[in-house]
C-alpha positions in Angstrom: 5.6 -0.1 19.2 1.8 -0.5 19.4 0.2 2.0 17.3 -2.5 3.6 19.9 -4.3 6.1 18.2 -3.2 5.8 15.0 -7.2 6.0 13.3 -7.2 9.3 14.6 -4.1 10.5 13.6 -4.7 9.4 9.5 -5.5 12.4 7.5 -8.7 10.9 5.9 -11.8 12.5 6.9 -14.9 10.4 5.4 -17.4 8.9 7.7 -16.3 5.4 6.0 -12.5 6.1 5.9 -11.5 3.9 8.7 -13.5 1.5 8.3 -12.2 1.0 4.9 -8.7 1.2 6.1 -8.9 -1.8 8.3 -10.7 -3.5 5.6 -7.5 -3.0 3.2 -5.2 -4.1 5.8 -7.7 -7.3 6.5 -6.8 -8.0 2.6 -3.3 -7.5 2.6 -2.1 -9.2 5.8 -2.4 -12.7 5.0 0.3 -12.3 2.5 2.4 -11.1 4.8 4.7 -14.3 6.4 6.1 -14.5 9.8 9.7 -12.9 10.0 9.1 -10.5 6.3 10.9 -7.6 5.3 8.2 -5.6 4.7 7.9 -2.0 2.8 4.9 -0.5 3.5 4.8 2.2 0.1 2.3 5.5 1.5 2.5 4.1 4.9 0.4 7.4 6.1 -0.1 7.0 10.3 1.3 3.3 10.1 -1.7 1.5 10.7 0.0 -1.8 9.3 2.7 -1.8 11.7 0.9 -2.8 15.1 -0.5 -6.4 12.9 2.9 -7.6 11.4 3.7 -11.0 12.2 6.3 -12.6 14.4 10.1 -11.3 14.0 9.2 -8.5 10.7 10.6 -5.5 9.7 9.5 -2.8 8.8 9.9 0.0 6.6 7.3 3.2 5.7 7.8 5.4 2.9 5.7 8.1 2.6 5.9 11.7 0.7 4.8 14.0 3.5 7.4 15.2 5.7 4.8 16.0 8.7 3.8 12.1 8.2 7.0 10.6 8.6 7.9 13.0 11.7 5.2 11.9 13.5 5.6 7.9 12.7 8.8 8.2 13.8 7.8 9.6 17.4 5.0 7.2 17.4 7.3 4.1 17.0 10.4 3.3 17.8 11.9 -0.4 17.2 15.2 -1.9 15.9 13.2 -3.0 13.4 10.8 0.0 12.4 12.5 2.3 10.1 10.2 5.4 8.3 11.4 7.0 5.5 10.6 10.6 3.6 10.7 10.3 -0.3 8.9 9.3 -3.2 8.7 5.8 -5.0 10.1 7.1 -7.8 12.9 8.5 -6.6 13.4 5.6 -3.5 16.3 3.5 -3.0 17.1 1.3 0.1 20.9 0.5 0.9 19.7 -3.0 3.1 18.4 -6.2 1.8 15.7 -6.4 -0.5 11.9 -6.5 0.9 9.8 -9.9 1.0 6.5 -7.9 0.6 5.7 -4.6 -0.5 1.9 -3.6 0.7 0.5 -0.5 -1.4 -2.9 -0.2 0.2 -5.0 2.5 -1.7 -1.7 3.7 -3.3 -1.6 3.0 -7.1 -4.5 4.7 -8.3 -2.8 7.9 -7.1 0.7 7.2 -9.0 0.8 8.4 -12.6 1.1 5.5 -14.1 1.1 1.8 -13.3 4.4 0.9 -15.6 6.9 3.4 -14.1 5.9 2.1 -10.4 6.4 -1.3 -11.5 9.9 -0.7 -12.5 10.9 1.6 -10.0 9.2 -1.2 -7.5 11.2 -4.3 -9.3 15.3 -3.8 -8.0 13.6 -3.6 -4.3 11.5 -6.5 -4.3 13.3 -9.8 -3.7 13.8 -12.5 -5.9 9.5 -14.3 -5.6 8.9 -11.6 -3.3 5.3 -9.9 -3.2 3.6 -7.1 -4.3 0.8 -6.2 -2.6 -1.5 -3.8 -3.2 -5.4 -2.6 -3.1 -6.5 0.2 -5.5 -10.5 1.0 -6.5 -12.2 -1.0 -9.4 -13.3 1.0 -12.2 -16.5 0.8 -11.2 -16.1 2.3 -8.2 -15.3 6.0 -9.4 -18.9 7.2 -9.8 -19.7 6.0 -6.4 -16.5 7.1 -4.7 -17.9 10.8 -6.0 -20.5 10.4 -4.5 -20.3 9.4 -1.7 -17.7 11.9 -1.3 -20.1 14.7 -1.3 -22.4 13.3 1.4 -19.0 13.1 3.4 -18.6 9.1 3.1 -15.2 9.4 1.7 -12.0 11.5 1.5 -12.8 14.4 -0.4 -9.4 15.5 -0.6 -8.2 11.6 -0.8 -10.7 11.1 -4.1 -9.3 14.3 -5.9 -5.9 13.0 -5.9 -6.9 9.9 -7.9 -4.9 9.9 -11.2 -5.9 6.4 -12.5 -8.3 3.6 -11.9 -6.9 -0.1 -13.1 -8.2 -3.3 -13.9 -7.6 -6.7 -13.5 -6.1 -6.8 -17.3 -3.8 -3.9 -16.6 -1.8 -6.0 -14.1 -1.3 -8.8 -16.7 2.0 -9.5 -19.2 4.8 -6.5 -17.3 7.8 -8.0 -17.7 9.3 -9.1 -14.2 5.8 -9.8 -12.5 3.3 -12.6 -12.2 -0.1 -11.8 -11.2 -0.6 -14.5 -8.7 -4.0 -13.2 -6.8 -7.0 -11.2 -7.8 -10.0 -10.8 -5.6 -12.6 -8.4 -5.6 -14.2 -7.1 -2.1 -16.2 -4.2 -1.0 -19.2 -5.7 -3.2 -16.3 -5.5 -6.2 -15.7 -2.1 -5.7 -12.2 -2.2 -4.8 -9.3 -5.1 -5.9 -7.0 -6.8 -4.1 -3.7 -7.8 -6.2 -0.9 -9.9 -5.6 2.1 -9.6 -8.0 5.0 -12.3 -7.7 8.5 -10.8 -9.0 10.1 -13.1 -11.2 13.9 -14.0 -11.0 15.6 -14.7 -14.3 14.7 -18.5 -16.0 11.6 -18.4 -13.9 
């Protein structure tokens, strides 16, 4: 189930891109507790899955077909499962997840409400959402860079939204728990608690 290779495989092509992988899955992994159901939302080649802890599952949901063909020949578990679809549209007939990562995902969603919701029913009751995205700050200089071939051209053009710390605050079902800045502030790290009823 290691995931040999898997750098290579990733469709980002800037000279930084996998070293800013690794240092989104350094941020999310803590949050990740031994023996989690984990959904790993744009889950690309998968990187996440060779540094789960003891006894999780996993699930990776991703939009492109070509992705998800190769993740499932690359892995193979009773535990791994890798799904074609879009959040939007998702639903998962087993138990609800502990953790959902979303490294370098929301800032390519159209909107940070309607992935909330559609993210709430899967999520179980003070489970975690997890997720990285760019700070506002960091557009101009994601451009740039971009140009001298830094970062993911075609990764960068796809970015619909950039959010803030204040646009994680007061959606009804979730509790920002964790906010840190790394990447000299230029990217966020957020940690969203769902909240069961009376909570």
């Amino acid at each position: 189930m290691r995931a040999g290779g898997s750098a290579a495989r990733s469709g980002l092509d800037g000279r930084l891109s996998g070293y800013l992988k690794k240092r989104r899955l350094q941020q999310v992994l803590p949050f990740i507790p031994p023996g989690a159901r984990v959904l790993d939302v744009g889950c690309d080649d998968a990187a996440l899955l060779e540094h789960l802890p003891v006894g999780a599952s996993y699930v990776g949901l991703d939009s492109r077909a070509e992705t998800i063909e190769l993740d499932r020949r690359q892995f193979r578990g009773a535990n791994v499962e890798f799904v074609h679809g879009d959040l939007a549209t998702f639903t998962w007939p087993g138990a609800s997840f502990d953790v959902v990562i979303l490294a370098a995902v929301l800032e390519h969603l159209d909107g940070l409400g309607p992935a909330l919701a559609a993210l709430y029913p899967l999520v179980a009751g003070n489970g975690r959402l997890v997720a990285t995205t760019p700070a506002p700050c960091a557009h101009s200089i994601l451009r740039a860079g971009a140009v001298f071939g830094l970062f993911a051209r075609e990764s960068l053009a796809e970015h619909k939204n950039y959010f803030g710390r204040r646009d994680f605050i007061g959606w009804p079902g979730w509790e920002l728990q964790t906010y840190q800045r790394f990447e000299l502030g230029l990217n966020q790290l957020l940690v969203l608690r769902r909240q069961v009823t009376g909570s």
